[in-house]
C-alpha positions in Angstrom: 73.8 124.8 144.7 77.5 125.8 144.7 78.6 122.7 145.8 76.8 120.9 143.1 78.6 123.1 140.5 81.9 122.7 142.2 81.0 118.7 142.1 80.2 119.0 138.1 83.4 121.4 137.7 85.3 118.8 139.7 84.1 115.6 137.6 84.8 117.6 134.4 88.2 118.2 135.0 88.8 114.4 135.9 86.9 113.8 132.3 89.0 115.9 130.2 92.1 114.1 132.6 91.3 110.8 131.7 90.6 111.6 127.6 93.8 112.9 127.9 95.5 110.4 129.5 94.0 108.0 127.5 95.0 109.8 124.6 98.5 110.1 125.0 98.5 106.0 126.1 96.8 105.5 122.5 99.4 107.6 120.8 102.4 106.2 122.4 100.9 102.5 121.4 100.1 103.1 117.8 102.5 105.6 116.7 102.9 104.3 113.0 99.1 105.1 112.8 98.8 108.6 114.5 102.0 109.6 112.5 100.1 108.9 109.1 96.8 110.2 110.2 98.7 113.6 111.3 100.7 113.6 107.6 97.1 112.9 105.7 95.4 115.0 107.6 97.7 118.3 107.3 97.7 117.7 103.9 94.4 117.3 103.2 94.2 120.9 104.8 96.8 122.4 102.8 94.8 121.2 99.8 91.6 122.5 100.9 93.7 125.9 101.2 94.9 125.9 98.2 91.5 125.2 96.7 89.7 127.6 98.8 92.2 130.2 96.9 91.4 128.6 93.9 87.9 129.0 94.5 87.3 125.5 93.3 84.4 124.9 96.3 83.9 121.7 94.9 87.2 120.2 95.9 86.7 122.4 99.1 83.9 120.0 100.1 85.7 117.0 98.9 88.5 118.0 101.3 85.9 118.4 104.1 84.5 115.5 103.7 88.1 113.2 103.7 88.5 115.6 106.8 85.2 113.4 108.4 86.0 109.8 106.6 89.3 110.0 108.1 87.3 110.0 111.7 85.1 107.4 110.7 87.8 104.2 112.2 87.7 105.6 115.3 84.3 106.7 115.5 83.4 102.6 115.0 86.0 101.4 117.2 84.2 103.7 119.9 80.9 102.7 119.2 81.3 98.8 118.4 84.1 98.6 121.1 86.5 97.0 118.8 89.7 97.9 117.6 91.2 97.7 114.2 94.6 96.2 113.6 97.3 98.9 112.6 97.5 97.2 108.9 93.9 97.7 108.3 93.7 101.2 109.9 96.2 102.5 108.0 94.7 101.4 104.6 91.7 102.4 105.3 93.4 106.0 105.9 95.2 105.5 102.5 92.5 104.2 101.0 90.4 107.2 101.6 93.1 109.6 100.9 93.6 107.9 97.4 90.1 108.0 96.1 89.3 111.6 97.7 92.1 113.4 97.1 94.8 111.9 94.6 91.9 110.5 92.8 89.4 113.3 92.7 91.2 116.3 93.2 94.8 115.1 91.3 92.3 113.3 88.3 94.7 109.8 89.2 91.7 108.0 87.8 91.8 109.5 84.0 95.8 109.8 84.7 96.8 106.1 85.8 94.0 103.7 84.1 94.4 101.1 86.9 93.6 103.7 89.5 90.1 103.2 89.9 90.5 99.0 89.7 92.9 98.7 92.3 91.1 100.9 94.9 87.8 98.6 94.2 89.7 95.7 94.5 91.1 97.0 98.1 87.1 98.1 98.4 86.4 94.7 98.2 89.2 93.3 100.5 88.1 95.9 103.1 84.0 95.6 103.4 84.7 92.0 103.7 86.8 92.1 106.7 84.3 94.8 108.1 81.7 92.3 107.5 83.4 89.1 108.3 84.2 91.3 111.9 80.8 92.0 112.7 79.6 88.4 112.2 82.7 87.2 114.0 82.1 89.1 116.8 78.7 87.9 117.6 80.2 84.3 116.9 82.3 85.0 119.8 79.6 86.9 122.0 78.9 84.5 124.9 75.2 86.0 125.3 74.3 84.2 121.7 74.2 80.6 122.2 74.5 79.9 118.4 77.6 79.2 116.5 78.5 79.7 113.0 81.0 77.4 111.0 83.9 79.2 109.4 82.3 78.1 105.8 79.5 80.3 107.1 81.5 83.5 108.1 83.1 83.6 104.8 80.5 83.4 102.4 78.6 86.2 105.0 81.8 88.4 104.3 82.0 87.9 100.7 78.2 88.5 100.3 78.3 91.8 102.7 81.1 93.1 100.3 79.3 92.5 97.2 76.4 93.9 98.2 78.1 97.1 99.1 79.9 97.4 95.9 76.6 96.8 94.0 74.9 99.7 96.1 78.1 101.8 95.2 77.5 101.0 91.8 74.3 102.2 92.0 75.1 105.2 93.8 77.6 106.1 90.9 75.0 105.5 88.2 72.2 107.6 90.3 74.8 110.4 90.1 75.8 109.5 86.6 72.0 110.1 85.1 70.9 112.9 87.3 73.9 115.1 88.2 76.1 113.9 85.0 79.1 113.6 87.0 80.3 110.5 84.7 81.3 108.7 88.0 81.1 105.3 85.8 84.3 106.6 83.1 83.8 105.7 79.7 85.6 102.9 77.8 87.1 102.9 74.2 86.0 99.3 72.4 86.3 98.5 68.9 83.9 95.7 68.5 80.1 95.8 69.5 76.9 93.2 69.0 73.6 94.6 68.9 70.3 93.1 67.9 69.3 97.3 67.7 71.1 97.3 64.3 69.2 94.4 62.7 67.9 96.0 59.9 64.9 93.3 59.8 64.1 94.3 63.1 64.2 91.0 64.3 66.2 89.5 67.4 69.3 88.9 65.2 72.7 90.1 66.6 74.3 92.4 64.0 78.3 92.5 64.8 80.5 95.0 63.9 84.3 94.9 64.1 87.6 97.6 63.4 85.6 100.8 64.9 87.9 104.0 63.9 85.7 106.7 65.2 82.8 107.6 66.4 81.1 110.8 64.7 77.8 112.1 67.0 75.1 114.3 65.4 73.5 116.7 67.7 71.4 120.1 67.1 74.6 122.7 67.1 76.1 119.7 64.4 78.2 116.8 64.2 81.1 116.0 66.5 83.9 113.5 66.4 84.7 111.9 69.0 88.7 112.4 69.4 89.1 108.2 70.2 90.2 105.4 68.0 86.9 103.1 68.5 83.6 102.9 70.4 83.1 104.8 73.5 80.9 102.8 75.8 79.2 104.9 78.4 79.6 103.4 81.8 78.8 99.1 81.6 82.3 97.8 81.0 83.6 100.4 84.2 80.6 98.9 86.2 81.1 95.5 85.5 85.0 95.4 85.7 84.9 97.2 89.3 81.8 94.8 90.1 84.9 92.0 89.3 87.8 93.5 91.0 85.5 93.7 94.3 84.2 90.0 93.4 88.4 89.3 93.5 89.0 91.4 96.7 85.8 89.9 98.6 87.0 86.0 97.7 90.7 86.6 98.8 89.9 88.1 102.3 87.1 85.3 102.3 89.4 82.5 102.1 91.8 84.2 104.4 88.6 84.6 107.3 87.8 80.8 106.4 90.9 79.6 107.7 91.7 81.9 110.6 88.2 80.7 111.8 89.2 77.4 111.0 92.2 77.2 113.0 90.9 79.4 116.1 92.6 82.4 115.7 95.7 81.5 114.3 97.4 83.3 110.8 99.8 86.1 111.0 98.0 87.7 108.0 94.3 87.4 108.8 95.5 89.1 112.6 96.1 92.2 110.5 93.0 92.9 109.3 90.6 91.4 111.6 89.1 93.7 114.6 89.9 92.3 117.7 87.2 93.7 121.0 88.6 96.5 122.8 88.9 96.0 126.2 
């Protein structure tokens, strides 16, 4: 009996010496990345301080979860064996620190109005490198005696990335109608078409053009609406950041097409492609 627990104390101690070695080898090869997960990370923590003062425990559990999300590369890498180029690991880092924390917590998407597009067009850059990985990495799996044409692995990506932007958009209007978190932001127009407004009641489109104000009458009274125009309620956000991922998906796309198509060459596509961890 005590020679089995010195034997388990034993092996223990060489576990905890390997992760460790292995540690300090990962950190001395990728020290751009552990550099910027250390400065996200310890401020991400300062924040959730300052909100846990603030007793804002909403943004506390925003903070938490960045905290998990920014575990979630290395968490894949462990359980797909793969690793992720330093380019893509890195924006994914960014990535989640934008939309969590400056976005969120530092309102950059009512502040800056591109905010929200350009993180759903790097959305849709991302998910179809994840995707076009996964598929690639079967394509290269010697036990599967199938092989798929670059044409093939591109249009897989670009449909893996929509359909993950269409199940975000989803998400955001699920939390939209029965949370009212207004995930999908409103957008100011001046010119709608309805066949709602046809006073016949037929299927004719009524158009009407110049909208100053909007003025909304509820049970406590009426109450204008402090914009010059329209406010639509959530379709033009959905369908633009349905676009921007469309744009994202069909540039990495292209990109996968050719770096299949000429075995593994392209300085770029090496950046964001996985390679298997040995």
């Amino acid at each position: 009996m005590m020679n089995r627990m010195k034997k388990d104390a034993k092996r223990k101690k060489l576990e905890m010496a390997l992760f460790f070695r292995r540690a300090s080898r990962e950190i001395k090869e990728r020290k751009g990345i552990f550099v910027v997960y250390l400065l996200l990370r310890l401020s991400v923590i300062l924040v959730l301080v300052a909100q846990c003062f603030n007793h804002n425990y909403e943004n506390v559990f925003l903070c938490i979860l960045t905290l998990v999300l920014f575990t979630l590369p290395t968490f894949i890498e462990k359980k797909l064996r793969i690793r992720f180029p330093d380019t893509m690991e890195i924006i994914i880092l960014l990535f989640i620190y934008s939309a969590e924390i400056l976005g969120e917590i530092h309102s950059m998407y009512t502040r800056i109005p591109l905010w929200d597009t350009i993180l759903h067009t790097m959305n849709g850059f991302l998910v179809a490198a994840v995707g076009f990985c996964l598929i690639d990495l079967l394509n290269r799996n010697e036990k599967f005696t199938f092989k798929l044409s670059p044409l093939y692995l591109a249009v897989v990506a670009f449909c893996f990335s929509m359909t993950i932007g269409v199940l975000w958009e989803f998400f955001e209007y699920s939390m939209d109608n029965f949370l009212l978190m207004d995930m999908q932001k409103d957008t100011v127009v001046n010119r709608i078409s309805s066949v709602t407004l046809d006073p016949e009641g037929l299927n004719h489109t009524v158009v009407i053009k110049d909208i100053e104000g909007v003025v909304l009458k509820t049970a406590e009274g009426d109450v204008e609406l402090p914009v010059e125009g329209y406010l639509d309620i959530g379709l033009q956000d959905t369908m633009e950041d349905l676009f921007v991922n469309f744009i994202g998906a069909v540039v990495f796309s292209v990109i996968g097409f050719f770096y299949v198509k000429r075995k593994g060459k392209g300085k770029i596509a090496k950046r964001f492609i996985p390679e298997v961890y040995e």
